[in-house]
C-alpha positions as CSV (number, residue, x, y, z in Angstrom):
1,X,-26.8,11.1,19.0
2,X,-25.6,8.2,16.9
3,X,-27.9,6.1,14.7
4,X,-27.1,2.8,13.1
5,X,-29.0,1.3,9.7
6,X,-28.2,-1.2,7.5
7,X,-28.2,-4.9,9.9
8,X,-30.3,-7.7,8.9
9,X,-30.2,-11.4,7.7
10,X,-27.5,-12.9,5.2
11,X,-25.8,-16.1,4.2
12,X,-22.4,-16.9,5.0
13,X,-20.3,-15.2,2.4
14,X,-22.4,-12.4,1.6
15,X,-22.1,-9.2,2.4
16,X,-23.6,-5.8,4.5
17,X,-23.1,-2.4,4.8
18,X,-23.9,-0.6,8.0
19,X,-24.5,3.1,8.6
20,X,-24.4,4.9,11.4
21,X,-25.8,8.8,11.1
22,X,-24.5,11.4,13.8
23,X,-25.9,14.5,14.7
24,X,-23.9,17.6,15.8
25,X,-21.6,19.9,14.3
26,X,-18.3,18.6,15.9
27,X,-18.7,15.0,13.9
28,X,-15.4,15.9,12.2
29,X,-13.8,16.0,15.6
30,X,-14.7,12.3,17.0
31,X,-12.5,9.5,16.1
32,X,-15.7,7.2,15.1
33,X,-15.7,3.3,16.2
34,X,-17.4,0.3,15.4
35,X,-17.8,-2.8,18.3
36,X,-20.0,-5.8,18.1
37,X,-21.1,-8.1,20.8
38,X,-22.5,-11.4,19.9
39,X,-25.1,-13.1,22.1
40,X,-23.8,-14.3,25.6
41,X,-20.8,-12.7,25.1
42,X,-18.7,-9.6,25.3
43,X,-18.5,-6.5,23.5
44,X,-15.4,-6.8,20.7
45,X,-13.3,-4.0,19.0
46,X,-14.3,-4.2,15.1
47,X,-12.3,-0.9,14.0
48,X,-12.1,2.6,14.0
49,X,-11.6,5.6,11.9
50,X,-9.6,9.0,12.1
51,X,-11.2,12.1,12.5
52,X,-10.0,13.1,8.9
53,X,-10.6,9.4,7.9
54,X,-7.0,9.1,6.8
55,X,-6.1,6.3,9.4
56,X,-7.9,3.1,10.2
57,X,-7.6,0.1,12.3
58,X,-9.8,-3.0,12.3
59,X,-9.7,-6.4,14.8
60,X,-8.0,-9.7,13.5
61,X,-11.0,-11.5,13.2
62,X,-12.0,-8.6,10.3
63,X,-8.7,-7.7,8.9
64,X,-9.3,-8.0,5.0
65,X,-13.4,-8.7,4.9
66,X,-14.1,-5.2,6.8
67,X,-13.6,-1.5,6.4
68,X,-14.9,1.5,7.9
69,X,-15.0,4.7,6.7
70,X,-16.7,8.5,7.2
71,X,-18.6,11.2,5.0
72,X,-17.8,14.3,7.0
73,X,-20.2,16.6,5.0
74,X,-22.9,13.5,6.1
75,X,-21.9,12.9,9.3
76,X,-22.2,9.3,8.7
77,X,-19.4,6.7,9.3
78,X,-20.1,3.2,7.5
79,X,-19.0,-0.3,7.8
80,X,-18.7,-2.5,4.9
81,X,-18.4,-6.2,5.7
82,X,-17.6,-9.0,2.6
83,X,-17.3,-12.8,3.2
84,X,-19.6,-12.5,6.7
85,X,-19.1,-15.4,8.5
86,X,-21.1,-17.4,11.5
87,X,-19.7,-15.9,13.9
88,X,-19.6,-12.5,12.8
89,X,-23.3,-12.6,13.9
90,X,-23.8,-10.1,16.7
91,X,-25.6,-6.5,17.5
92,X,-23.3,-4.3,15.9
93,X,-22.8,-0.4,17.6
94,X,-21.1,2.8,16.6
95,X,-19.5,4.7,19.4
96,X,-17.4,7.8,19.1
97,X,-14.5,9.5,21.6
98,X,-12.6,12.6,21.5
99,X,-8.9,12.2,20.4
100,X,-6.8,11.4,22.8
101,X,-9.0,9.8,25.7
102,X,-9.3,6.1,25.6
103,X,-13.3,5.7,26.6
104,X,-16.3,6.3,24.4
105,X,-19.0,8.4,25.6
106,X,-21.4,8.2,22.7
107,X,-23.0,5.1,21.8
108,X,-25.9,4.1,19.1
109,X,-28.6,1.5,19.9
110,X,-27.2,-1.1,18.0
111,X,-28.3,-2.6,14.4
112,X,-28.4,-7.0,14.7
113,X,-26.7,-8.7,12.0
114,X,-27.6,-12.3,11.3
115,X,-25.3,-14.7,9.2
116,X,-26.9,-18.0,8.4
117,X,-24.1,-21.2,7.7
């Protein structure tokens, strides 16, 4: 079960942290993903995290204002985002998948973050 936190309301420029808590002993197993899908429109790639946490890749539209990374003792994997803009306004999910197979099985409820202009 995976459990984001952490969405609300800011102004352009500001900044968020989101959280998503797992439960399960085999966290340290699940390359760990974050995707966002904006009203009306359809579910984007933000980034994604390593087992280990050593490796990450983020989307385009993030590279530099975003970064992910896990607590393996917490089994919590986190997404800080700087400079929000507009259009990073969307319901933001965690999703995790075994290495090695493309689809993600697991899937929170999704936390809405809000970025005013």
């Amino acid at each position: 079960q995976l459990v984001e936190s952490g969405g609300g309301l800011v102004q352009a420029g500001g900044s968020l942290r989101l959280s998503c808590a797992a439960s399960g002993r085999t966290f340290s197993s699940y390359i760990m993903a974050w995707f966002r899908q904006a009203s009306g429109k359809e579910r984007e790639f933000v980034g994604e995290i390593s087992p280990s946490g050593d490796s990450t890749s983020h989307s385009n539209s993030v590279l530099g204002r975003f970064t992910i990374s896990r607590d393996n003792a917490k089994n919590t994997v986190t997404l800080q985002m700087n400079n929000l803009k507009p259009e990073d306004t969307a319901v933001y999910y965690c999703a995790a998948r075994y290495p090695g197979r493309p689809d993600y099985p697991y899937w929170g409820q999704g936390t809405q973050v809000t970025v005013s202009s």
